[in-house]
N, C-alpha and C positions, 0 to 999 in steps of 0.2 A: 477480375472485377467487371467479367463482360455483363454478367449477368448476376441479378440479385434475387435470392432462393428465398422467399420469406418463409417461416414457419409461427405456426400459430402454439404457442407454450400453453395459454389458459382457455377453452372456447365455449367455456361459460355463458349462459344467456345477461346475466347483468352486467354492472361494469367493475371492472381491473384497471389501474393505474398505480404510477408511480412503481415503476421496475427500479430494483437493484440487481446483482449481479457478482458473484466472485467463481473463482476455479480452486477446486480440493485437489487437483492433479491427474482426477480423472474423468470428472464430471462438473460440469458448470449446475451452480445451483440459486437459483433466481427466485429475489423475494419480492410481493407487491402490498398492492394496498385492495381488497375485494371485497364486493359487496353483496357477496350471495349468502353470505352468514349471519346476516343479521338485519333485517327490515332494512331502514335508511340508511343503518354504518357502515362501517368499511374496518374489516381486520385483516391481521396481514397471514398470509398463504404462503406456501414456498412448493417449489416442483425444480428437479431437475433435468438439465438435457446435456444429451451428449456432446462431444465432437462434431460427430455428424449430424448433427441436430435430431438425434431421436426424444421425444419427451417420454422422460420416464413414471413420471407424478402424475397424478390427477389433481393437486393444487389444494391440499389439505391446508383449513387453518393452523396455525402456529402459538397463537395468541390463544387467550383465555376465550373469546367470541362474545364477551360481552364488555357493557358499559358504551361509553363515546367510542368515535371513529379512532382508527390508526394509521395514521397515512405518513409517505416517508421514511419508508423502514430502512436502516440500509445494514449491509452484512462482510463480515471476513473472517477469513483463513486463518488457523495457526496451525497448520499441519498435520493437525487431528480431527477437530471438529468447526466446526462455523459458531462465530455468535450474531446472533440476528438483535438490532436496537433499533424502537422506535419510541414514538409518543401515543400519544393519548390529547385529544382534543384538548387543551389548556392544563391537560395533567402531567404526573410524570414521563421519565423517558427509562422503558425496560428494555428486560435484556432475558432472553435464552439461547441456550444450545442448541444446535441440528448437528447429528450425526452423517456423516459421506454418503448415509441411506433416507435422507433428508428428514429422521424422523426426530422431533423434540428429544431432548434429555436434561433430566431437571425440573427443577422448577421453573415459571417466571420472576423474576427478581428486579428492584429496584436499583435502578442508576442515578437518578437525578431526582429531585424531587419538585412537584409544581409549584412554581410555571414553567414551563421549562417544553422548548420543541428545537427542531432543526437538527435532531442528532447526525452526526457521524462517527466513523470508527475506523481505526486502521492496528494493524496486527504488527506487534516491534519485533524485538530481540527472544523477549519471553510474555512480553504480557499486551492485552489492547490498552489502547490507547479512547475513549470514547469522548467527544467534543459536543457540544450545548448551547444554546443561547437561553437567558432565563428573564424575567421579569413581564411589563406590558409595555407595548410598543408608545412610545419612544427609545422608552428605558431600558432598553437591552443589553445585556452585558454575557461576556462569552465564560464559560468553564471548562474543564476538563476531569475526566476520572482513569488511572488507570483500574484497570479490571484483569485480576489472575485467568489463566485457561481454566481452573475451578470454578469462576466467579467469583470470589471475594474482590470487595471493594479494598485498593490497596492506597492506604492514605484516606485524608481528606482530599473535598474536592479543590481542583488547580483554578488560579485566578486568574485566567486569559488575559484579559483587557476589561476593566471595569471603569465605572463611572458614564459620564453624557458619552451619546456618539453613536447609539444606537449600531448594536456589534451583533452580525450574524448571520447566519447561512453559511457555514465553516465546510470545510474540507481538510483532512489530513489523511499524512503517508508517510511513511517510515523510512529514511535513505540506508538502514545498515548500521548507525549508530543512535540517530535523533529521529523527533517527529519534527516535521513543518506541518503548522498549521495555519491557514488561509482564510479571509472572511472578509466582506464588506462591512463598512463602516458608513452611517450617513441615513439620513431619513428620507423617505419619498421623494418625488420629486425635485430634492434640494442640491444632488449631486451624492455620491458614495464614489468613496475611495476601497481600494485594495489594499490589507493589508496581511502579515505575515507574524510569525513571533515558532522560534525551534524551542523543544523542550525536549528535555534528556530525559532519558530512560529510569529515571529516578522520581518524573515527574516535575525536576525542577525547569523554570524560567531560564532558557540559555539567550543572556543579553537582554536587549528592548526589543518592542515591536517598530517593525518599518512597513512604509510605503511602497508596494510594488508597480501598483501603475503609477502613470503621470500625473500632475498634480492638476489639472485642470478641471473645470463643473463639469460632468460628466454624468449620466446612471448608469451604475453600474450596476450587473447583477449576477448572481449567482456563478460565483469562483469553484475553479475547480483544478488540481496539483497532481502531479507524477513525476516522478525522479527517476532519471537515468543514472549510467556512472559518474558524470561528470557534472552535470548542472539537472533544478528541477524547470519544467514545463507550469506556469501556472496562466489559465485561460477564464475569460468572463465573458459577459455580453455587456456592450458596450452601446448607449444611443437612447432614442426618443422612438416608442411604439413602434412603427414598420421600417424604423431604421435605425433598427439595433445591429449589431454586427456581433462577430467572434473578435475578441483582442487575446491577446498573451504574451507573455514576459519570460524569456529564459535568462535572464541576468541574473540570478540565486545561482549559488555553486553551489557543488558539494568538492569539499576537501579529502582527496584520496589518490589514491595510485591511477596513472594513466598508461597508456602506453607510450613507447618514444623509437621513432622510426630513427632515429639516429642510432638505437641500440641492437636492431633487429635484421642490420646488412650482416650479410651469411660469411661472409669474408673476415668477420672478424674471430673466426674459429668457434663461434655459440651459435648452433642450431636449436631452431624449439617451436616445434609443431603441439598443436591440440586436435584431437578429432576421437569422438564425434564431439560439434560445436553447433548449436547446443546440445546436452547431454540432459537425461534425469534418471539414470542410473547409475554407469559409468562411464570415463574417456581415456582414452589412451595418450598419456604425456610424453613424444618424445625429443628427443634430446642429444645432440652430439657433439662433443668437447675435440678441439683439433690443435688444440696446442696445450699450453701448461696447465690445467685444471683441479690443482692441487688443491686450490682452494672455494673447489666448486658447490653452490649451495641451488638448490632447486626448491621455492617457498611460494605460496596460495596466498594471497591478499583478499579482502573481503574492500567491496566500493569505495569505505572511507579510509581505507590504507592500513585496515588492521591484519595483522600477520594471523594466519589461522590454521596453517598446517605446513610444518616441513618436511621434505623427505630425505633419505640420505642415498648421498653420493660415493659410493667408492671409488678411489683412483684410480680402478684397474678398468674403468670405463672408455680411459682417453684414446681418442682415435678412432672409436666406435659408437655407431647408433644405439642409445639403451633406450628403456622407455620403464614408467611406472604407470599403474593402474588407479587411478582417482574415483572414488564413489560418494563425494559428494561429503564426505565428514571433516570436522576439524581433527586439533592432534588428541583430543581426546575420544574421539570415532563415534562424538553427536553428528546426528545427522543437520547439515545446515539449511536454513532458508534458502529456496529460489531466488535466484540474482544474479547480478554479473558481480563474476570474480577476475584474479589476476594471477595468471599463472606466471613467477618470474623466475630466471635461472642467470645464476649470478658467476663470473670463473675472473679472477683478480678484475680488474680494470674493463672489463667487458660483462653488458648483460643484455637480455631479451627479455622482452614481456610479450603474453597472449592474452588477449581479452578472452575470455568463455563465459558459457551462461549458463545456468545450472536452474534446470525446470521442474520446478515439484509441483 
């Protein structure tokens, strides 16, 4: 971090704002809001770059390139293709595909209907997840849509938080089984609070919404969420003009397997190495049983503590270092989400867990 390499992604003579950003696994691919397509509007462009920062695009519009401005686009993964959601000056909020070669597929298609801005979006189990705020300010009230890797709209739209309170500027992320979804709540000047509400993969309401920051008059603005294995990261800005700051709140768990260094002393006759850590192909599991392991199990946990691949053990292993080959599938040999998993090896009354990370 001695030194900071900048590269220039769009170098357009008009102007580009509002960068998003996601990774397909081999290329980061970066959408904006730009204004060389259209007189005074702004539509959104996408280019990708490398690792190394090679840009590969020249920063092709995405959007249809007419009508009102576009601004705010934002974009994610589901391990095939990207879907890119924005708005429209006081209009809907769309949605298309980009392919890994950053090129549209499909149609553009409707998400939300106007009024409706501030989208976000985050990629679940199998389907996105796309978040909203609709009406005219005061009166904001938050939504949601799931959306198939196809496109299809699945359901009606979700009723975030409705009524007074003026709801919006959301963020969501998927932990491995749920979404959290984040937003202020509060009007200008008056103070906004932070608040939070998970919603299952089914699109239902899991519980009420709560309060993540403090409760004090505060402004608060533009939230923003990431999940580890163990709890989520949710961060604001926080203050009055040149004395806003960064706040954030790790007090939201996620419920799932951790590790326990009281199970992972060597002397207990359970050895359990992972390597490579992280991996996005495959790792090598090993493993050596030094006393009775008759009834030894060796099983993958996924973040929120779901079981997702076992493998077998034969007895004729005891005593010796074996090892199995993990490429990243459950026990049906889909390929899984990037994420941290939990590799654990279980022999009577003794076990071991490894955390590993699996990069797609």
């Amino acid at each position: 971090m001695d030194t900071i390499n900048s590269l220039e992604i769009c170098p357009k003579f008009l102007i580009q704002t509002y960068p998003a950003v996601t990774f397909d696994g081999n290329n980061y691919i970066v959408v904006w809001s730009d204004n060389n397509f259209g007189g005074s509007y702004y539509y959104v462009a996408a280019a990708r770059v490398t690792p190394d920062g090679v840009v590969l695009d020249t920063g092709a519009c995405i959007s249809s390139g007419t009508g009102l401005s576009e601004y705010r686009a934002k974009i994610a993964y589901d391990g095939n293709r990207c879907l890119v959601v924005w708005p429209k000056s006081s209009g809907p909020v769309y949605g298309r595909f980009l392919n890994t070669q950053c090129q549209p597929e499909g149609d553009i298609f409707v998400i939300a209907s106007p009024p409706a801005g501030g989208p976000n979006i985050a990629f679940g189990d199998t389907n996105y997840l796309v978040v909203w705020f609709s009406g005219g300010y005061p009166a904001l009230e938050l939504h949601g849509q799931l959306v198939s890797t196809q496109g299809s709209l699945l359901g009606g739209p979700i009723d975030i938080v409705l009524g007074s309170g003026c709801h919006r500027w959301a963020d969501v992320v998927f932990d491995g089984t749920k979404y959290l979804v984040v937003w202020q709540t509060g009007e200008n000047n008056v103070g906004q609070k932070i608040y939070g509400q998970f919603i299952g993969t089914d699109g239902s309401l899991l519980g009420g919404n709560f309060m993540i920051c403090d409760n004090t008059t505060q402004e608060r603005w533009w939230p923003a969420v990431a999940v580890s294995d163990s709890n989520y990261l949710v961060t604001w800005g926080q203050g009055y003009g040149s004395a806003c700051d960064i706040w954030g709140n790790v007090d939201v768990m996620v419920t799932g397997v951790t590790e326990s260094e009281g199970y992972t002393v060597h002397d207990t006759g359970l050895n359990l190495t992972v390597h490579p850590n992280p991996f996005s192909t495959k790792t090598d599991i090993r493993y050596q049983i030094t006393g009775n392991g008759q009834n030894m199990q060796l099983q993958i946990y996924n973040a929120a503590g779901q079981l997702v691949k076992s493998f077998y053990v034969p007895s004729s292993v005891i005593g010796y270092q074996s090892s199995v080959k993990w490429d990243g599938t459950d026990q049906a040999n889909r390929q899984l989400n990037g994420g941290v998993y939990f590799v654990r090896s279980m022999a009577n009354d003794c076990n071991a867990a490894e955390k590993v990370l699996l990069i797609r």
